[in-house]
C-alpha positions as CSV (number, residue, x, y, z in Angstrom):
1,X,8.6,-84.3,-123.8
2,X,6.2,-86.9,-122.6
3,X,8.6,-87.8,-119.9
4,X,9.3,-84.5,-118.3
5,X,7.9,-84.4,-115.0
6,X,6.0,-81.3,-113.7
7,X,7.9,-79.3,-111.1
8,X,5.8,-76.7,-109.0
9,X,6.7,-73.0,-108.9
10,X,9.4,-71.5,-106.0
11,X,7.6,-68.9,-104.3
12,X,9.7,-65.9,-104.3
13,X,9.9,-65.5,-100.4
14,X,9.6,-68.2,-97.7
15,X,5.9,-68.9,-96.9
16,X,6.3,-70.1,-93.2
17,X,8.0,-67.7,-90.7
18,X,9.7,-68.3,-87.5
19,X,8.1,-67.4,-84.5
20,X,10.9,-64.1,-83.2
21,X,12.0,-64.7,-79.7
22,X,10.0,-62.6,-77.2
23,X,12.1,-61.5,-74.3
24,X,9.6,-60.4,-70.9
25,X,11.8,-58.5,-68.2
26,X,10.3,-58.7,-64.7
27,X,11.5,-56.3,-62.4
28,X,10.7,-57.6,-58.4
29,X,10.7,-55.2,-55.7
30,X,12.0,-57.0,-52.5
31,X,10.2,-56.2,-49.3
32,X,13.5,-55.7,-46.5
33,X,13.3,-58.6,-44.1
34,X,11.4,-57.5,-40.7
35,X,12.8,-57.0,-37.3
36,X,13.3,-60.1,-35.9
37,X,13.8,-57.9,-32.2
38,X,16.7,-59.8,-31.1
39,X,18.5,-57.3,-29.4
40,X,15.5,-56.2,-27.5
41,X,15.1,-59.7,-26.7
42,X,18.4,-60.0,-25.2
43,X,17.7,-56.6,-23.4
44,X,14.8,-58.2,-21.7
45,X,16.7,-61.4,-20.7
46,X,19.2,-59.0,-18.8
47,X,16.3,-57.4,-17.0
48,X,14.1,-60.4,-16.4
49,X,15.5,-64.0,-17.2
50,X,12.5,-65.9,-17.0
51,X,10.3,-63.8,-19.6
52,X,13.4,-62.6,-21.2
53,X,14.6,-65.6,-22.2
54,X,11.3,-67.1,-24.3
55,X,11.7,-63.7,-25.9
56,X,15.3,-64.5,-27.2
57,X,14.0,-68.4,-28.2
58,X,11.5,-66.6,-30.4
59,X,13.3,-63.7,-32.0
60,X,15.8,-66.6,-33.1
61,X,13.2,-68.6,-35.0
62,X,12.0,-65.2,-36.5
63,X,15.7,-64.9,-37.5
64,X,15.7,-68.6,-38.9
65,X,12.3,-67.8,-40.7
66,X,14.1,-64.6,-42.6
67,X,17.2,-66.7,-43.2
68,X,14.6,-69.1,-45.2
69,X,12.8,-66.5,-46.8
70,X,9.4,-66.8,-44.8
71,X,8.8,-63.2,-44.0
72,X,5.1,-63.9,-42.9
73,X,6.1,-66.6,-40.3
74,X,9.1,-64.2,-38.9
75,X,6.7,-61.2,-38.6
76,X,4.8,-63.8,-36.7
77,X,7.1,-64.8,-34.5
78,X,9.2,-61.4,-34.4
79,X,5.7,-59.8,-32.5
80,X,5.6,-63.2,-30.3
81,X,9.3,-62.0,-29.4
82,X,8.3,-58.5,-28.9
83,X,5.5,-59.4,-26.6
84,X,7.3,-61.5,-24.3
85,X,9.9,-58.9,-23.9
86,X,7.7,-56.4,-23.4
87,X,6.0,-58.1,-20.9
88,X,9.7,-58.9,-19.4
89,X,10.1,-55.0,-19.1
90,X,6.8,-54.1,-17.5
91,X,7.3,-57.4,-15.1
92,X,10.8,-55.9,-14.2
93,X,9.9,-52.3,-13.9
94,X,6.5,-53.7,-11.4
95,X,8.6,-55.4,-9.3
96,X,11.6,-52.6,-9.2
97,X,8.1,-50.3,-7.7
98,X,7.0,-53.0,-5.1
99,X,10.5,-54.0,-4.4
100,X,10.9,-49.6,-3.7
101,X,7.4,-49.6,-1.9
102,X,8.3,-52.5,0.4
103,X,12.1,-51.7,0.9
104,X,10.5,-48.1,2.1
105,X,7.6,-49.2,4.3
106,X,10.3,-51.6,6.0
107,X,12.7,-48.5,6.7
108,X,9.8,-46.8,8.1
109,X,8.6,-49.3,10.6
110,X,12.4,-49.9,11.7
111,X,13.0,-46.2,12.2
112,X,9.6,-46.4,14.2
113,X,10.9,-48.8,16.6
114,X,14.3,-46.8,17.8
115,X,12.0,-43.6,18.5
């Protein structure tokens, strides 16, 4: 019995445990893209081409900055676009009253002249 050799207990149950898989669900709430005002853009262009048409140049980098997924920079550039046409529309309408105002004052001064 001399040469038996020692053999240490089995434990029962396993003494190191594996780590269970933890499984973390994130739900993300996507913001809808802004208004990148084209068609108001466009609509300005029709009324006044020379404001109108920076208006359309920058609603279509606000489109190219929501087709990229920058919504900060197309909100940016979407107002730039809605400033410009708006500024097309009250350029438009201001020179539709002067154009009225003029095109009446001349009418009067010609009916003047046959009298």
């Amino acid at each position: 019995m001399a040469d038996e050799k020692k053999v240490a207990p089995v434990p029962a149950y396993p003494q190191t445990y594996a780590a269970q898989p933890v499984v973390i669900q994130q739900y993300v709430v996507a913001a809808p893209p802004p208004a990148t005002n084209v068609l108001l853009s466009w609509l300005a262009c029709a009324f006044c081409f020379p404001l109108g048409i920076v208006a359309v140049l920058k609603a279509n980098e606000a489109d190219r900055c929501v087709q990229r997924g920058d919504y900060q920079k197309a909100r940016q550039k979407a107002q730039v676009a809605r400033w410009w046409a708006t500024a097309a529309f009250i350029t438009f309408f201001t020179l539709m009253v002067l154009g009225g105002v003029a095109f009446g004052v001349f009418f009067y001064f010609v009916s003047q002249i046959g009298d």
